[in-house]
C-alpha positions in Angstrom: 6.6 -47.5 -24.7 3.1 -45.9 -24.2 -0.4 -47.6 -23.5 -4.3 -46.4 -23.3 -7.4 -48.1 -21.6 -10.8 -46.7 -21.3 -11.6 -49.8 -19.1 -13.6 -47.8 -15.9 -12.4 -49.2 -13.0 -9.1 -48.2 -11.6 -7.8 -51.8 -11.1 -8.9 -52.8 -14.7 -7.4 -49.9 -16.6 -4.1 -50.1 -14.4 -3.5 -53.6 -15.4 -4.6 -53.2 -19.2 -2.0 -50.9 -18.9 0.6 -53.3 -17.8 -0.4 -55.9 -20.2 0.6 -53.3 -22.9 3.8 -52.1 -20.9 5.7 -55.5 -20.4 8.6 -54.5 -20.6 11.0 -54.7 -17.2 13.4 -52.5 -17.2 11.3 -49.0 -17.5 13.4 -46.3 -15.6 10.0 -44.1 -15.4 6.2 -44.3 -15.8 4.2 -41.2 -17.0 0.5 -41.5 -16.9 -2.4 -38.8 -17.5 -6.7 -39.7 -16.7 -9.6 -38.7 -16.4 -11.2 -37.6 -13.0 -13.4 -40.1 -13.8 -11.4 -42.3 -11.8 -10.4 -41.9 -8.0 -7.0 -40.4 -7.8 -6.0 -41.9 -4.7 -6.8 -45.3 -6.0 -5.1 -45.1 -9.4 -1.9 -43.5 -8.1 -1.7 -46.2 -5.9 -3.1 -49.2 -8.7 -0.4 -47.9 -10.9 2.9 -47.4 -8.6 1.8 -51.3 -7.7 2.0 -52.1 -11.3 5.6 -50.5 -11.6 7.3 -51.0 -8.4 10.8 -49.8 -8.2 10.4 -46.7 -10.3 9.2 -43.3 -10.0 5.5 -43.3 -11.1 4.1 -40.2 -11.3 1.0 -37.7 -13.4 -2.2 -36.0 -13.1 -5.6 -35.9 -13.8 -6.8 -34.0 -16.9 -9.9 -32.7 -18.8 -9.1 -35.2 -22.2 -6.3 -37.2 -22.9 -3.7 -38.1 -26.1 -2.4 -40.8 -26.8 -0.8 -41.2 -30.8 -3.1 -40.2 -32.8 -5.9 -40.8 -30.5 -8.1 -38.0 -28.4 -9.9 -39.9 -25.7 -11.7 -39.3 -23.0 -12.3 -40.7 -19.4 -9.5 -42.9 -20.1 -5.7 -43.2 -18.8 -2.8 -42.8 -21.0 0.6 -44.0 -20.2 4.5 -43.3 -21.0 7.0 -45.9 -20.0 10.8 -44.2 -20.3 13.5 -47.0 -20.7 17.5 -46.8 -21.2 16.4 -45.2 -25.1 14.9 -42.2 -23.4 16.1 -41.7 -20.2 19.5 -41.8 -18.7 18.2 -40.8 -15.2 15.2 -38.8 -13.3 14.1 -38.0 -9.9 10.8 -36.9 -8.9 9.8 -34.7 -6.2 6.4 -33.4 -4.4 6.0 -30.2 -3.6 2.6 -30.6 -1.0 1.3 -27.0 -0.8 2.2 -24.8 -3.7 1.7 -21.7 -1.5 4.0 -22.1 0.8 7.1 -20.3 1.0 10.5 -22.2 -0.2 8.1 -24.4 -1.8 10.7 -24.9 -5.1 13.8 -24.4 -2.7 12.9 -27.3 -0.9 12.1 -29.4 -4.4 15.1 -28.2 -5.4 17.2 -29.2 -2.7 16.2 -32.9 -3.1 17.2 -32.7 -6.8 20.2 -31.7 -5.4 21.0 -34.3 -3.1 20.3 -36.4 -5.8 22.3 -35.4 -8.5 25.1 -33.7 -6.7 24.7 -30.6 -8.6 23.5 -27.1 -7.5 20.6 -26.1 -9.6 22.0 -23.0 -10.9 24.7 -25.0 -12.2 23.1 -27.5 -14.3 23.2 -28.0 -17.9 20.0 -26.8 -19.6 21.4 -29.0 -22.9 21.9 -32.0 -20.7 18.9 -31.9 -18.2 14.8 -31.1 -18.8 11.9 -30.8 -15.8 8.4 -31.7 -16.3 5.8 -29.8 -14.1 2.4 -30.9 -13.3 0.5 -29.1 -11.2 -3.3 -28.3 -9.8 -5.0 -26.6 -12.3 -7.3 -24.9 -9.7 -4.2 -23.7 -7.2 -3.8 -19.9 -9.1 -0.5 -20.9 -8.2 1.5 -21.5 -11.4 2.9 -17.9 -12.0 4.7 -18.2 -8.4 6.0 -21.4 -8.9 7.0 -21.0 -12.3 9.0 -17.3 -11.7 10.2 -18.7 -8.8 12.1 -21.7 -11.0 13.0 -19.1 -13.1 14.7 -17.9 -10.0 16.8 -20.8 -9.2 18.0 -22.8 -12.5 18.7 -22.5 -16.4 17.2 -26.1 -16.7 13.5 -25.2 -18.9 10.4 -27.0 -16.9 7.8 -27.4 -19.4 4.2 -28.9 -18.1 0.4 -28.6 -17.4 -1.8 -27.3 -14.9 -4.5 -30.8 -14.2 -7.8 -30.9 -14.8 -11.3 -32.2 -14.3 -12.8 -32.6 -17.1 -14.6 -29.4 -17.1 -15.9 -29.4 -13.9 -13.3 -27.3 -11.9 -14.2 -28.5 -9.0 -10.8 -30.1 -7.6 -7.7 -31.5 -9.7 -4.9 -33.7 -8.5 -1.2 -34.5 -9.3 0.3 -37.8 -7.9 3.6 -39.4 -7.2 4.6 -42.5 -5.4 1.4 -43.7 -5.3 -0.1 -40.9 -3.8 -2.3 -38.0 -5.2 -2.4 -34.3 -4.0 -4.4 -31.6 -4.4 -2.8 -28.0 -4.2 0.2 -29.4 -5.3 2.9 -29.8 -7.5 5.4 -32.8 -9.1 8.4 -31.5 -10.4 10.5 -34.6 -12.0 14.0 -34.0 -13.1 15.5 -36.0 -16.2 18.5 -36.5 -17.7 17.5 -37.8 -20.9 19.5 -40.0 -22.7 19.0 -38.7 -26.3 18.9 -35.1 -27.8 15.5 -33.3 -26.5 13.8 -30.1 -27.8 10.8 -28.1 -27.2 7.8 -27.3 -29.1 5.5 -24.2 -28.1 2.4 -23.1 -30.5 -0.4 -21.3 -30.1 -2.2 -20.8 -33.5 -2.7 -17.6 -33.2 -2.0 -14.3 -35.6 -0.6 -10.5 -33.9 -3.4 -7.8 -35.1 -2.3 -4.2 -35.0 -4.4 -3.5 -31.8 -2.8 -3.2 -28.1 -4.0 -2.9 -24.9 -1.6 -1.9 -21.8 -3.4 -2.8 -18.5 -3.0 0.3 -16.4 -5.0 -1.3 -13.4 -4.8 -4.7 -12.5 -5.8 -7.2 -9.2 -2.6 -9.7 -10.1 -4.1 -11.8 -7.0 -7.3 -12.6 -8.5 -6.1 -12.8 -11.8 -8.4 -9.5 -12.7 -7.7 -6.8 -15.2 -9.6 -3.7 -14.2 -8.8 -1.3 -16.8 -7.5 -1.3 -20.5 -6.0 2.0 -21.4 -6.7 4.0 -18.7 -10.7 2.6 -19.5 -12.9 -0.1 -17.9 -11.5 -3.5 -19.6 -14.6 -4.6 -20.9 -15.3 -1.4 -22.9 -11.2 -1.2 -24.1 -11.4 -5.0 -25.2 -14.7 -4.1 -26.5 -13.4 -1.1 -28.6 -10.2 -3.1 -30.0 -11.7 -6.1 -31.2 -14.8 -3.9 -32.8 -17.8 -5.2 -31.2 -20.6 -4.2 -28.7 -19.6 -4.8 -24.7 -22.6 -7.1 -24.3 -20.9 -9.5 -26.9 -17.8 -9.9 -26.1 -17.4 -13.0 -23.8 -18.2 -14.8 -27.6 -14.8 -13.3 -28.8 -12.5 -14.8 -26.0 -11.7 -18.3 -27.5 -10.6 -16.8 -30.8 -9.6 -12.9 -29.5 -7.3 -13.6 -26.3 -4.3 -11.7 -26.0 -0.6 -12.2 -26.2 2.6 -10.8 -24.6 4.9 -10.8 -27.3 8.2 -11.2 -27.6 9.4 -10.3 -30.8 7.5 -12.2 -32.8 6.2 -14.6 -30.2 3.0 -14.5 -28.6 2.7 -15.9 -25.2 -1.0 -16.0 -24.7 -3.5 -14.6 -21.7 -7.0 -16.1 -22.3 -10.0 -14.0 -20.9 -12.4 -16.4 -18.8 -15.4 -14.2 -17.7 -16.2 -10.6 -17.3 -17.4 -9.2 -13.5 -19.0 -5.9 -13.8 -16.5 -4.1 -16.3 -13.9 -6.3 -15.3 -12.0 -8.6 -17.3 -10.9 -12.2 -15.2 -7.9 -13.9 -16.8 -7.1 -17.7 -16.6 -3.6 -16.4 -16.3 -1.8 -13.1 -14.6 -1.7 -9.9 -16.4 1.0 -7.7 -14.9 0.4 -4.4 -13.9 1.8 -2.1 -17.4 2.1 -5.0 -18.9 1.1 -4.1 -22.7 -0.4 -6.7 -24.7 -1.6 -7.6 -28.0 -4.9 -8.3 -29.4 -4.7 -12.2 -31.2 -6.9 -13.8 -34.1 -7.2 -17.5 -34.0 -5.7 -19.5 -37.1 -6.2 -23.3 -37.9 -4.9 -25.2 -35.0 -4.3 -28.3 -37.2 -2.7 -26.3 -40.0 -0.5 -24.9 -38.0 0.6 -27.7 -35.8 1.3 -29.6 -38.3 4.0 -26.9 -40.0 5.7 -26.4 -36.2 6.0 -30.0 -36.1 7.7 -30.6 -39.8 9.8 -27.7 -38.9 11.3 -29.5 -35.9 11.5 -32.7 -38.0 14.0 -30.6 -40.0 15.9 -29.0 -37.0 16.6 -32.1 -34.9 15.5 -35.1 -37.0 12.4 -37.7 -36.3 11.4 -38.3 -32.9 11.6 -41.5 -30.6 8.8 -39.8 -27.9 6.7 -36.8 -28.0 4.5 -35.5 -24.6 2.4 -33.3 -25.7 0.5 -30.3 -23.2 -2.8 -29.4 -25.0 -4.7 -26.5 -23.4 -8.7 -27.9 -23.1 -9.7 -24.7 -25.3 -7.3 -25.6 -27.8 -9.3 -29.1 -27.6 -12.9 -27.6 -27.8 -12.1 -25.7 -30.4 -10.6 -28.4 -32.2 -14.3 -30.7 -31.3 -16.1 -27.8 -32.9 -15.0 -27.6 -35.6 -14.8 -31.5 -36.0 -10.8 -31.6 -36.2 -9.8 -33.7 -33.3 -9.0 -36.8 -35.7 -7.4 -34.6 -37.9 -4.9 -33.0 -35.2 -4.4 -37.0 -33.9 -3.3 -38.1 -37.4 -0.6 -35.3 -37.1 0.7 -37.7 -34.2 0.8 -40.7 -36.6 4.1 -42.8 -36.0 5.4 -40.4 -33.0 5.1 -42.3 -29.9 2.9 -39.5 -28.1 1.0 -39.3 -24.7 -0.5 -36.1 -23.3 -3.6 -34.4 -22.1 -5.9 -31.5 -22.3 -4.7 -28.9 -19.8 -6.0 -25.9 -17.4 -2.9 -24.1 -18.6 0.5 -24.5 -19.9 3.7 -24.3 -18.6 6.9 -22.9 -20.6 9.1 -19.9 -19.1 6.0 -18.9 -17.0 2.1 -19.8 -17.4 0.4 -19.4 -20.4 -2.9 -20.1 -21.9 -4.5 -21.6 -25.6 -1.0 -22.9 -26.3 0.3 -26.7 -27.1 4.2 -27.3 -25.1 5.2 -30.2 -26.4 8.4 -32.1 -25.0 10.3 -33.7 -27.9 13.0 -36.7 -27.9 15.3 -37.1 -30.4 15.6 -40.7 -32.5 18.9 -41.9 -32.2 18.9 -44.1 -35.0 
């Protein structure tokens, strides 16, 4: 069902691959890698492997495979008859153009013989991958928001910390400011895990003048955002870029955070590695233990929906340095032990809109 090689070579790691995926009747392929290799080779090397079915994935900034963290390697998800009673993937070429999603959607459409809007949400699930680099997300995920019930969870690709250019690829082709948008009808129960290890403290800021364009918050509280982020997390203006990995902040909804990491500041100005809305009032986080707390999302869905046959897992790449800090990546894997997992470390997440220092994990029931 899934397979990892760290061979280097595009041609060698694509068939280690297949000598690990041997089974014929795969309806899908899912595959994350390192930028280490060339994406227009290994899109290619891969849809050769598994001709006849959609092929599709991204390059990322670390990848998961059961309870393994690698890195400049390529992980792979084959979906059989267990998993998957049908899918159809779609390219969308240039995330910024306009009816970029209407004209994904429209092939989805053809396909299935369903409007969009009319869909399921119980019976159908999207995956999004897109380029991590694009500052595209928010306008393609509001504007699926716009046209269908069906959830798209996903992640933006990576580089492996170079952000220099990311790719997506389907077909055997790779694309660069870009999404794929793949539409399945699984054919077991599916469910959704979103955590973010992180704790509400009592402080808020609302952002009463923002650049939503360049992602850039310009004032806190009527006061320039580096002195109001300053002042709510207590320490000096000069500091504070230390405090972003384990003070981001959250739009919460009830008791939800969705988070909105801080990247860099630019003069008093605070640069997000998501959109913060103009008004939008948000809440000052503290980091908790990332393994801790995965661990009791992930026995709380055990309880909900029984074991799991599958598990795709979208880790954001801070969640992963933090986790190599503090010398917990084998301990986060082992959480993985016995759950058929892929996944990768992410420039952002997608769940109902973009998102930052958060795990969306796509879940498949076990039937038996």
């Amino acid at each position: 069902m899934n397979a990892y090689s760290t061979k280097t070579s595009p041609e060698e790691a694509v068939k280690d691959i297949r000598s690990q995926l041997d089974k014929p009747d795969y309806k899908a392929l899912l595959f994350f890698a390192s930028s280490s290799f060339a994406p227009d080779k290994l899109s290619l090397e891969m849809q050769k492997a598994f001709p006849g079915i959609p092929v599709f994935g991204c390059t990322s900034a670390g990848e998961i495979i059961n309870e393994k963290m690698l890195k400049n390697s390529v992980v792979a998800m084959g979906f059989g008859d267990n998993l998957l009673e049908d899918i159809k993937v779609g390219v969308i070429e240039n995330v910024h153009k306009k009816d970029a999603v209407e004209q994904a959607f429209s092939y989805f459409e053809k396909y299935y013989k369903q409007s969009m809007l009319e869909m399921d949400p119980s019976q159908y699930i999207g995956i999004i991958l897109i380029d991590g680099l694009s500052v595209a997300e928010e306008k393609i995920m509001d504007r699926i928001g716009d046209l269908t019930n069906v959830t798209f969870i996903g992640g933006s690709a990576g580089d492996d910390l170079k952000f220099k250019s990311t790719y997506v690829s389907a077909h055997g082709k790779s694309y660069t400011k870009a999404a794929v948008l793949a539409l399945m009808k699984p054919g077991t129960g599916f469910d959704i895990i979103k955590t973010q290890s992180f704790c509400q403290i009592d402080k808020q800021l609302a952002a009463t003048k923002v650049n939503e364009a360049k992602r850039e918050v310009l004032e806190f509280n009527n006061k320039a955002a580096s002195d109001a982020y300053a002042q709510a997390i207590e320490k000096p203006v000069e500091n504070i870029n230390e405090y972003f990995m384990h003070n981001p902040l959250g739009l919460m909804v009830g008791d939800e955070p969705y988070v909105r990491s801080p990247q860099q500041i630019i003069g008093n100005t605070m640069v997000f590695y998501c959109n913060v809305k103009q008004g939008m009032k948000l809440s000052i986080l503290q980091s908790e233990d990332i393994v801790s707390d995965t661990q009791k999302v992930l026995e709380k869905k055990k309880k909900e929906i029984g074991n799991f046959s599958a598990l795709i897992n979208f880790n954001c790449i801070l969640r992963t340095l933090e986790l190599e800090n503090k010398g917990q990546t084998e301990a986060y894997g082992k959480l993985f032990a016995g759950i058929p997992t892929i996944g990768f470390s992410t420039y952002g997440e997608q769940y109902i809109g973009h998102i930052n220092q958060t795990a969306t994990m796509l879940v498949f029931k076990d039937k038996s």
